[in-house]
N, C-alpha and C positions, 0 to 999 in steps of 0.2 A: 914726600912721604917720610914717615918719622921711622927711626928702626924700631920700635913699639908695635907700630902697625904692622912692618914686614914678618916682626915676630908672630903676631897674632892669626895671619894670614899662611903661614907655615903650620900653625898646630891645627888650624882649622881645614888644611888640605891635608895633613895627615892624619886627622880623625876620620875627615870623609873616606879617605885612602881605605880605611878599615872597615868603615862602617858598608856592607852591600848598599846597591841600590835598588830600590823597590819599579821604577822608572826612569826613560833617559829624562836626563832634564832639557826642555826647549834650548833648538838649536843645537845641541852634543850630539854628534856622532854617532850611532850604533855599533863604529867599527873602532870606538876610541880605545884604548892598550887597556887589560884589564887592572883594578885595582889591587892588593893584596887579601882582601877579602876574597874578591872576585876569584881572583886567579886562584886561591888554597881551595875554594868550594871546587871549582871546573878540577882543578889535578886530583882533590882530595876522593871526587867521582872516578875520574879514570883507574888513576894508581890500585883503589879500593876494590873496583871491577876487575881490573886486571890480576891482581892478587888473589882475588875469587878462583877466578875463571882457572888460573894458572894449578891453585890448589886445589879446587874439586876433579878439576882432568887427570891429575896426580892421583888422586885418591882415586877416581874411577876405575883407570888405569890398572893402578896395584891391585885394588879389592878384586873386581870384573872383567878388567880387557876390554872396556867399553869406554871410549875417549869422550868427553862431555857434551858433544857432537850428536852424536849417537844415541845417548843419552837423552837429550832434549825432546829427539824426533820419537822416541818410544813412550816419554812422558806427555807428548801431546798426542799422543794415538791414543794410549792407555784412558785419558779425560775424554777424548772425543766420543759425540755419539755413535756406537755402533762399533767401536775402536779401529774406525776409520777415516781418513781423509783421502781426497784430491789431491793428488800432487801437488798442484798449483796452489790450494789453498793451504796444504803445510808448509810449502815454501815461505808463506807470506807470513803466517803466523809464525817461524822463527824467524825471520828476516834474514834468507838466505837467498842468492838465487835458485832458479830451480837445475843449475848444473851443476851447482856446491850439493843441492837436496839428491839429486839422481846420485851423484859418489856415495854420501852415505847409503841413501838406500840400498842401492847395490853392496855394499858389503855387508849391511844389516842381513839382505835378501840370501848372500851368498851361509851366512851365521843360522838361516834357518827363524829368525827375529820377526821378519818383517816378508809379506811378501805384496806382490801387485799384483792387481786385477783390473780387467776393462772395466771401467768406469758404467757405470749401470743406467746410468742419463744421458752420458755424453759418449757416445761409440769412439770419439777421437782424443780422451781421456785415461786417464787409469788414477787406482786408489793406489795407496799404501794400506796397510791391513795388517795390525798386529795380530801375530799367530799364537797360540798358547804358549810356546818357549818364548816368546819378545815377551809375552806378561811376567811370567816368571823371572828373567832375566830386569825385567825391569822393579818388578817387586825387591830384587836384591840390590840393583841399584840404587834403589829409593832410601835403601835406610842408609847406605854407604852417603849417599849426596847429604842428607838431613842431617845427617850425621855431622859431616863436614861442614854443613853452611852454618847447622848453632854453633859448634865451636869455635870457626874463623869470623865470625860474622854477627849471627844473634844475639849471642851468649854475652856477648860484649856490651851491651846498649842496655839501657834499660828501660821498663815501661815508658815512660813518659821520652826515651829518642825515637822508639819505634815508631808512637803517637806523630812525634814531631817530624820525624823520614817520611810516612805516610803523608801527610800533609804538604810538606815541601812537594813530594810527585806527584800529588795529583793538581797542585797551585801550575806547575809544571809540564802537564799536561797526561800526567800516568790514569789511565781507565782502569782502577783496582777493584773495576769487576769482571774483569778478565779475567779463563777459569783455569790460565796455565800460568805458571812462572817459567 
């Protein structure tokens, strides 16, 4: 092998290096070490969420007293039909367990926010049930969150990343007709 070739063979594994892969290729690994494409998209996700999550709980916090926890589970009541669910079924739709869900609600419930009811179908059930102060409470939330997510988040992209985010999540498996964030 000529050093020509070894050279050639070096830029050509570091192009691929960068370039994502669309597919594994025959025979590789699904568990092979990520590339630097690979690996800046996976952290660039985490990092990104995590700085989110970190800043809207801050702003929550300060504005309302209402940790972004709290939060989620008033803003999926507030969309829901009736402005209420299942226990079980809000659990699932924020992906929490339903003993992470019963802590918030119980201090939601304790706040006057939220409260429970025997479930109307299932005698061995109960709703969560936003009460006029959770809408209230959550209408002030809302503009604090929106607030926060264009300027850490939106505000920064522009039409055509937004176009191109949507499309990565849903090639990725995101259902964006899903009627909560």
């Amino acid at each position: 092998m000529s050093l020509r070739n070894t050279h050639e063979e070096r830029e050509t594994t570091a192009r691929e290096a960068e370039e994502p892969r669309r597919d594994t290729p025959a025979g590789a690994s699904p568990a092979r070490p990520l590339n630097r494409a690979e690996r800046a998209a996976w952290l660039g996700l985490l990092s990104t969420h995590l700085r989110l999550l970190r800043t809207l709980d801050r702003e929550l916090m300060t504005a309302e007293r209402l940790p972004m926890s709290s939060f989620e589970v008033l803003l999926t009541l507030a969309e829901a039909p009736g402005r209420h669910l299942r226990m079980k079924e809000l659990a699932t739709s924020l992906l929490i367990s339903r003993s992470g869900l019963t802590r918030i609600v119980d201090e939601l419930e304790r706040q006057g926010l939220v409260e429970r009811r025997k479930c109307s179908t299932d005698a061995r059930g109960f709703d969560a049930v936003l009460t006029e102060a959770g809408s209230r409470a959550y209408r002030r939330a809302r503009k604090v969150h929106l607030s926060s997510l264009r300027t850490e988040f939106l505000d920064k992209l522009t039409p055509e990343d937004l176009a191109a985010l949507g499309g990565i999540w849903r090639t990725v498996g995101f259902d964006d007709s899903a009627t909560t964030c």
